[in-house]
N, C-alpha and C positions, 0 to 999 in steps of 0.2 A: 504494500500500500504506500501510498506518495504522503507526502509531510502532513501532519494533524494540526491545525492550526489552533488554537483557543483563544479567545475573545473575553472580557470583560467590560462594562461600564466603568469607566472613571471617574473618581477614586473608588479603586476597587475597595472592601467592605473586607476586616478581618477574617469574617467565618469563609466569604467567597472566595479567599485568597487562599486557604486551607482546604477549601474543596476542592480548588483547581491543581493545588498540589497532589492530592489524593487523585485527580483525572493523569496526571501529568504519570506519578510512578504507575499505575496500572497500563496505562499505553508505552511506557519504558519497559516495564515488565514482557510484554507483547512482542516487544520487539519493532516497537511501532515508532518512526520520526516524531517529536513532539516540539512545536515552538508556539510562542506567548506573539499573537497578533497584536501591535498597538494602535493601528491605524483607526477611527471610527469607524464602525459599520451602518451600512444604510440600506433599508429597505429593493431599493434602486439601483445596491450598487455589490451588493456581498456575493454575488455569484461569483464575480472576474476574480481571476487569480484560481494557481493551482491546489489540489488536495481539497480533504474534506474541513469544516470548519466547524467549531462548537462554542456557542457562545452561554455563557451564564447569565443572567438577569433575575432581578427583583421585579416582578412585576407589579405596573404604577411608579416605578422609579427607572425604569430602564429605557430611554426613547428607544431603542431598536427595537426592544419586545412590542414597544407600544406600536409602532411602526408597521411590524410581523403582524399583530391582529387587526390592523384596521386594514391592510393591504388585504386580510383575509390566506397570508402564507402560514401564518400559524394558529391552528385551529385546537380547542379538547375535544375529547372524547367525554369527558368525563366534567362537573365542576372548575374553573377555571382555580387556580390555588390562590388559596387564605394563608394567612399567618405561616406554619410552621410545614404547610405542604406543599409538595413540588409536581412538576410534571415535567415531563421526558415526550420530545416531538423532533422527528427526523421531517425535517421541511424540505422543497423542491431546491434544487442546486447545490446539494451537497452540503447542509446545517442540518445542524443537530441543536435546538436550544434547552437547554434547562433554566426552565423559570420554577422561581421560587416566588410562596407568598411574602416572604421575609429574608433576610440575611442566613436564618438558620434553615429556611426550606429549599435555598437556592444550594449552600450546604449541603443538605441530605438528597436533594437533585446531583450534587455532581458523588456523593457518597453513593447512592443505587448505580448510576453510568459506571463507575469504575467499579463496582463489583460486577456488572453484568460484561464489560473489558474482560474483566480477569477471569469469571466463569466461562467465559466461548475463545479467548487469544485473540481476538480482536475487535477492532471501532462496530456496534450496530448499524448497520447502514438504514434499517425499517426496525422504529421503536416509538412507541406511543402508549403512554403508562402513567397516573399519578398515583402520588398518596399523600395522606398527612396523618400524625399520629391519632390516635381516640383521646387521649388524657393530655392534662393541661401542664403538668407536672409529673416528670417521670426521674427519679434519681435515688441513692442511698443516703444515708447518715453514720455518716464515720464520729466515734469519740474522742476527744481530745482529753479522755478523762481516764482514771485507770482502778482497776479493779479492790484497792486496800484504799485505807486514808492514811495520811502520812502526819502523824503528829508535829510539832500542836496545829495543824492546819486538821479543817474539818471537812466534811464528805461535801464533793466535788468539789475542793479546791486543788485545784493542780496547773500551776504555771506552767508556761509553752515554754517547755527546752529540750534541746536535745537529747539531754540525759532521760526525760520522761518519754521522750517521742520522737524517738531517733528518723522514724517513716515519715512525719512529716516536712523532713526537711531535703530527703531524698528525691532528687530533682528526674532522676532517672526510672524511676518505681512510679513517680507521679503521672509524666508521658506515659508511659503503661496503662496508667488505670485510667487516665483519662481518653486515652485511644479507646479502650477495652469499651468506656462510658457511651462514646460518640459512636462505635458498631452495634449499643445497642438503641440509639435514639436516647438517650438520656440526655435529659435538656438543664436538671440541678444536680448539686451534691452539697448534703445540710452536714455540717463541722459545729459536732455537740462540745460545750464546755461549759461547766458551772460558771465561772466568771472568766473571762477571755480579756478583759479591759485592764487588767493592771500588768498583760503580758504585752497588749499592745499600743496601748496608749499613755504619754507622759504628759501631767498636768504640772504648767508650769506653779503655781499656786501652795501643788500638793507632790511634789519630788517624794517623797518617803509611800506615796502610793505605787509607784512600782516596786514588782516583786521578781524583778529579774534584773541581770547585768546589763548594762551598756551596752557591751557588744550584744549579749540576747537578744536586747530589746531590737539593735539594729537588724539583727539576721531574721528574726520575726516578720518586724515591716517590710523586709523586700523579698522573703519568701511569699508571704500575702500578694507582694504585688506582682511579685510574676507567677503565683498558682492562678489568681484571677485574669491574667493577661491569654495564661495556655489553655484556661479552660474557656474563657470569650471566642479564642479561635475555634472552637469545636462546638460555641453553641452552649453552654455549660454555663447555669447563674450559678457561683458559688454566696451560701445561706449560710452565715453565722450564726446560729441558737444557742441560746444563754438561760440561766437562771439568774435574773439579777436579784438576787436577796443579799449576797457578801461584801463583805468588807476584807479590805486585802489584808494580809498579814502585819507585815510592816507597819500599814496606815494603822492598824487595830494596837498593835504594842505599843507604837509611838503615843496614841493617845488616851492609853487605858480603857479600850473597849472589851 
């Protein structure tokens, strides 16, 4: 097969940059040429030029898609996609569009193409398929809490460190489960912890409310901000749940509570 082109609306959108990468190694996998087209596409104009061409869009935000259905090139079968569902349509001259109702359906649009790549070794040339999930909310609850109480600290208090929760900091294990999260449409993942605020936040006011080191506290906030950044690319709200009834240790000694 001749070069695979793929397409985007610009600025491409973090989740559709992840799905395109996920098109990109399924067609590498294949054995199939794959390069990133930046030119606009238009209605009028996306046939010219060699190979087959796949373009991703959010539909309502993508003028090419919008473009595709007023021309009447790009038709469903089914429901046009809402929110978090996609459709898969192999159109006249050689496109293939995955529209998405969102960031996250255009996502799971190029997530189904590159499994159906990788199940047959090559591009679908005739494909026409939506879906979107049933539930609003699909994910686990992992604990940031641990099974004994650790004196004088009371049940659930347990500061974020690495000595208590070596797996939350492990960057390599995380890509794992958050790949593992996105093959199965899981769109959250709720991070249990009795009181999580005196691991990650410093009040200037009230210094002796942190109950971790300096460096802790640092590797905490940019653990946070790059789990929330890996799991955004996949589509993934990460949910902090709390019990807020505690008072942090430290604050508590310091003022005789």
């Amino acid at each position: 097969m001749s070069k695979i082109w793929i397409a985007a609306e610009e600025p491409v959108a973090p989740r559709v940059a992840h799905g395109i990468g996920l098109l990109e190694a399924a067609l590498k996998g294949c054995g199939c040429p794959v390069e990133r087209l930046t030119r606009p596409l238009g209605a009028a104009d996306y046939r010219s030029g060699d190979g087959w061409k796949i373009f991703v869009g959010v539909r309502g935000e993508s003028r090419f898609i919008d473009e595709l259905e007023r021309e009447e090139i790009l038709a469903y079968n089914t429901a046009p996609p809402e929110g978090e569902g996609f459709y898969l349509a192999s159109c006249p001259g050689r496109l293939i569009a995955v529209v998405g109702g969102s960031p996250s359906g255009a996502l799971y649009g190029c997530q189904e193409l590159a499994r159906v790549i990788a199940e047959r070794g090559e591009l679908p040339l005739e494909i026409a398929r939506g879906e979107a999930p049933a539930f609003r909310l699909r994910g686990p609850a992992l604990g940031l809490q641990k099974m004994k109480v650790e004196p004088p600290r009371r049940t659930y208090e347990y500061p974020i460190t690495p000595g208590r929760f070596p797996w939350f900091y492990d960057r390599e294990r995380w890509i794992r489960y958050l790949d593992t999260l996105l093959e199965h449409r899981c769109n959250v993942v709720y991070l249990w912890s009795g009181h999580p605020f005196s691991s990650l936040v410093k009040l200037e006011d009230y210094p002796e409310a942190l109950e971790v080191t300096e460096e802790e506290f640092a590797l905490n906030v940019e653990t946070f901000r790059w789990l929330t950044r890996e799991a955004d690319k996949r589509g993934i709200w990460v949910v902090l749940k709390f019990y807020n009834i505690h008072i942090p240790l430290p604050f508590a000694q310091k003022h005789g509570l």
